[in-house]
C-alpha positions in Angstrom: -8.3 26.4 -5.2 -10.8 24.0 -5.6 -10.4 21.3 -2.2 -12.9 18.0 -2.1 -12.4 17.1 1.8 -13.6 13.3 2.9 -14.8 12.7 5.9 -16.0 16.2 6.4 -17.7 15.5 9.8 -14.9 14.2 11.8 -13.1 16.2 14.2 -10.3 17.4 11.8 -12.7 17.3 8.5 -15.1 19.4 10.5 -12.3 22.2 11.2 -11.4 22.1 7.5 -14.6 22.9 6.3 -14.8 26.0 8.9 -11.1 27.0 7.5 -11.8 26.9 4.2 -14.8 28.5 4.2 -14.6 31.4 1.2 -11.0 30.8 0.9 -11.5 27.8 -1.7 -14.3 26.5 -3.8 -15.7 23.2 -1.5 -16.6 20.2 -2.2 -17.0 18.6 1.4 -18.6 15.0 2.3 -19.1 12.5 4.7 -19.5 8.9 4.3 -22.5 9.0 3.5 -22.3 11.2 0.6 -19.0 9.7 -0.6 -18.1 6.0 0.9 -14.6 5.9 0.2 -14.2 2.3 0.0 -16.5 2.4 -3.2 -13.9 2.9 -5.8 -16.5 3.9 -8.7 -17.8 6.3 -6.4 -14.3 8.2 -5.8 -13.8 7.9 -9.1 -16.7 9.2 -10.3 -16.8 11.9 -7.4 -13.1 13.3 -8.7 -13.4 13.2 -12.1 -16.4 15.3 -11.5 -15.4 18.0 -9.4 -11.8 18.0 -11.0 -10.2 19.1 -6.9 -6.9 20.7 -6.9 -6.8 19.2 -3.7 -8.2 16.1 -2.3 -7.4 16.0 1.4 -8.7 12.7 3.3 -9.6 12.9 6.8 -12.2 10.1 7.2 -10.4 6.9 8.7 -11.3 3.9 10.6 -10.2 5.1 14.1 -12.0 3.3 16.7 -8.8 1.7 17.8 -9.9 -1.5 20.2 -13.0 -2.0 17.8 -10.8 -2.2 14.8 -9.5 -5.7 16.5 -12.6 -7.3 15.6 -13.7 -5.4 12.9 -10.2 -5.8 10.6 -11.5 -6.0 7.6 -13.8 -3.1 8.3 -10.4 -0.9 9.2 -8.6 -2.5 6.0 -11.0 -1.1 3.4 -11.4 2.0 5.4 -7.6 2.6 6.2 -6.0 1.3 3.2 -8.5 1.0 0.0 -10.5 4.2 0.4 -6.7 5.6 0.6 -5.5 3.6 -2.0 -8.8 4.7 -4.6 -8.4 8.5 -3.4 -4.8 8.4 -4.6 -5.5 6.7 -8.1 -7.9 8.7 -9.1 -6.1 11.9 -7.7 -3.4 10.9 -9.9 -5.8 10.5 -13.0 -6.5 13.8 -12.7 -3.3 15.2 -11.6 -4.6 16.5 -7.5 -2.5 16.6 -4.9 -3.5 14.2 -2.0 -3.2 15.4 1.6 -3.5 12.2 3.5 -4.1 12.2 7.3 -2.1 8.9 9.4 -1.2 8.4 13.0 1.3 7.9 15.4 0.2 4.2 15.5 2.5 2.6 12.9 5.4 2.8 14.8 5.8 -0.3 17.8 5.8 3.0 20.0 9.1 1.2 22.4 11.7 4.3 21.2 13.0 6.3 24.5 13.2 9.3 21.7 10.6 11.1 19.8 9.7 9.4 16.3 11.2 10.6 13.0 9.7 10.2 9.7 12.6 7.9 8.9 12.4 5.7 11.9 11.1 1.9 11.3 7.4 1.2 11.2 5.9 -1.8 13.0 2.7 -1.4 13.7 1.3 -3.6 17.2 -2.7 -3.8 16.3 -5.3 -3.6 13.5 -5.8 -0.1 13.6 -2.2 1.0 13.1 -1.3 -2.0 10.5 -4.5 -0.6 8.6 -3.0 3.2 8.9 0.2 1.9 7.7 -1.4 0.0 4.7 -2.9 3.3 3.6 0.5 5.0 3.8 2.3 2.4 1.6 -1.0 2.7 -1.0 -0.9 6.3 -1.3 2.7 6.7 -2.1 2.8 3.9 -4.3 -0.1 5.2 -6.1 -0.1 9.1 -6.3 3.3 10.9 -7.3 1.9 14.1 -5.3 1.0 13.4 -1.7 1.7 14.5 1.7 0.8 12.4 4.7 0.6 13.4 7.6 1.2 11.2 11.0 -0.5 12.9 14.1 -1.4 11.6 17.5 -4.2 12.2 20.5 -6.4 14.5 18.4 -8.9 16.6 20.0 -11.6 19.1 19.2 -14.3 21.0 19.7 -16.4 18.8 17.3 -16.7 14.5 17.7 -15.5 12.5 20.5 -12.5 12.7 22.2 -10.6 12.0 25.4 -11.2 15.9 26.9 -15.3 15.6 26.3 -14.8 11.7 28.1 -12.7 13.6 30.9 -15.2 16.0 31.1 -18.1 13.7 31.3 -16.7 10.9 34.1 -15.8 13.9 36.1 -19.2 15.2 36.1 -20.5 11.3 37.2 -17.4 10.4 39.4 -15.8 11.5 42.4 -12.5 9.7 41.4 -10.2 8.8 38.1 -7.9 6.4 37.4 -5.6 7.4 34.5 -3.3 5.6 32.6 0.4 7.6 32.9 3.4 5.6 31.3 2.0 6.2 27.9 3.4 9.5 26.6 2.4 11.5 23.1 1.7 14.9 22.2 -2.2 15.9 22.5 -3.1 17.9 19.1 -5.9 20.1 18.6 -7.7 19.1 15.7 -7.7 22.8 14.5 -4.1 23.0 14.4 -4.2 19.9 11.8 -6.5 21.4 9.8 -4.5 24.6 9.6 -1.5 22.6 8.9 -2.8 20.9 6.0 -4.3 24.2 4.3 -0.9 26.1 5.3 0.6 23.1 2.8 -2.0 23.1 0.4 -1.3 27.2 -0.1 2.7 26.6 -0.6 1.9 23.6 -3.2 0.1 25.7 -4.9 2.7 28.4 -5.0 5.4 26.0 -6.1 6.4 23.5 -2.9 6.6 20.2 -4.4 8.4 18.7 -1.1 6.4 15.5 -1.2 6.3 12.9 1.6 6.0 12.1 4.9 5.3 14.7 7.6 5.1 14.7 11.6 2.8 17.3 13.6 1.4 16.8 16.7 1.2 18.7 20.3 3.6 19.9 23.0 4.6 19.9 25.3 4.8 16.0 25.4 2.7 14.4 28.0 1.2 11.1 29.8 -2.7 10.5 29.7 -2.5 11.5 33.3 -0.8 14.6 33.1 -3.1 15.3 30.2 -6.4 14.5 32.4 -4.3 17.2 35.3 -4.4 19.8 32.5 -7.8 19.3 31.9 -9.4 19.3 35.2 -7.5 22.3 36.3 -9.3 24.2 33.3 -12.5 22.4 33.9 -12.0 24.0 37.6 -10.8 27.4 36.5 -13.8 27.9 34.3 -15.9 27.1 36.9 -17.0 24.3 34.3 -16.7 22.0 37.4 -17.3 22.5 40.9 -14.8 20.3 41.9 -12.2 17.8 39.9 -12.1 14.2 40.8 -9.3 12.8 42.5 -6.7 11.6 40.2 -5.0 8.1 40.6 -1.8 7.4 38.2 -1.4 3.7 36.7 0.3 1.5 34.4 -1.0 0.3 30.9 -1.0 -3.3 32.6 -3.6 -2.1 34.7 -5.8 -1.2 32.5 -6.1 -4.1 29.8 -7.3 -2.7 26.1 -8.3 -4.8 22.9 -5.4 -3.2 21.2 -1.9 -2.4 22.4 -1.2 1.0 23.1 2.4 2.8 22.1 3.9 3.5 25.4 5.9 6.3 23.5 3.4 8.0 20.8 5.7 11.3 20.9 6.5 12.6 17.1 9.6 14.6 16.1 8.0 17.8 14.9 11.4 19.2 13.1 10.9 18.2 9.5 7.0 19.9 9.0 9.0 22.9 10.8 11.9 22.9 8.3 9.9 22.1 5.1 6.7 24.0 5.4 7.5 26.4 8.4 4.4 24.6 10.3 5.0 24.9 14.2 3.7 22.1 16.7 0.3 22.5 18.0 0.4 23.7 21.4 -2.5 22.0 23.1 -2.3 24.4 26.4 -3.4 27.1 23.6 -6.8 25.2 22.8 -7.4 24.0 26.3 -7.7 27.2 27.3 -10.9 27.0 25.5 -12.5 23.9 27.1 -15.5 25.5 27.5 -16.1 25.2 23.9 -16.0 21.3 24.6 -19.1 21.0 26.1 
């Protein structure tokens, strides 16, 4: 299986690279090896290396930046998607496309389903979106995958900026009537391979998938969880005190779903993929140093 992975040094790229290694023949870059937004450059990138699989985690993800930097997250989000899945198609790849949580207007008292309406409240998610509607209407073998509140042992993430305020401060003030699944970046990356290997033995169940964490949590439940770790691993003396409040008290650039939680059932049913437990990785926050 030859696999060309974009944006090989972000938190779910990184974990690809380490899963694949000797399993598949490589081909892994960064942005500044391959700039996806550079059509001739994906072009000429694919047709060289001839991937079975091209699977594309770099993104534009800085979420309140993207507000001021649109057309940054545009040709990021939705052309380097767009020119990933054209030239995939020209050479008859499969494109494993990674999207978020964020398209949706994230008001549903339920979980999300694949089929539920899209309507996306800031740049970043109207950018994701855009690369969605690109890639399907552009490459006849895709998977995409929506997932929400990744984290990892690799990049920046909301359990190393727990970890670090809670180190410089003796109190928190955490946002809890947002709700989502935290998903370890490892369990993405595992997902996406786990898809790859049944494509390549015959799946040809194209579309739109789910995956993300659970149990399904606030940001302040999540920040609990992570200081009781931090404690139990003696990784901090002492956790910070935690105060719970509302997303109108604590103003962002971008809106913020209150409800980022993803039905799971249809990755389950399809590919046999089970939810990432995010309890299971915590348990290793000392890797997140």
């Amino acid at each position: 299986m030859k696999v060309l992975i974009t944006g090989c040094n972000g938190q779910v790229g990184h974990c690809l690279v380490e899963q694949l290694h000797g399993k598949a023949e490589v081909l892994a870059l960064d942005v500044n090896k391959l700039d996806i937004t550079d059509k001739e450059q994906v072009f000429n990138t694919v047709l060289e290396f001839k991937p079975d699989f091209i699977m594309n985690a770099a993104a534009h993800t800085a979420v309140d930046k993207a507000e001021e930097e649109e057309a940054l997250s545009y040709r990021i989000n939705r052309d380097g998607p767009l020119f990933l899945a054209q030239a995939a198609k020209d050479i008859d790849a499969c494109l494993l496309h990674i999207s978020t949580d964020y398209v949706f207007e994230g008001n549903k008292v339920d979980t999300y389903t694949e089929d539920d309406t899209t309507n996306p409240q800031g740049v970043y998610g109207a950018s994701k979106l855009a690369g969605e509607i690109a890639v399907q209407e552009n490459s006849p073998k895709y998977i995409i995958i929506r997932t929400a509140w990744v984290f990892g042992e690799h990049g920046n993430n909301f359990i190393k900026t727990m970890l670090r305020l809670g180190r410089d401060r003796d109190a928190l003030s955490i946002v809890g009537d947002q709700f989502g699944g935290p998903t370890y970046a490892g369990d993405i990356a595992q997902a996406l391979i786990s898809i790859a290997n049944q494509i390549q033995n015959g799946s040809t169940d194209w579309g739109i998938y789910h995956f993300s964490g659970e149990p399904h949590v606030s940001w302040f439940d999540f920040a609990q969880a992570i200081f009781k770790q931090a404690e139990d691993k003696k990784i901090l003396d002492k956790a910070p005190s935690l105060t719970s409040i509302t997303t109108s008290e604590f103003p962002t650039a971008a809106k913020r779903p209150q409800n980022s939680t993803l039905d799971c059932s249809k990755i389950k049913d399809v590919f046999g993929v089970e939810s990432s437990n995010w309890k299971v990785a915590l348990n290793r926050i000392e890797e997140y140093l």
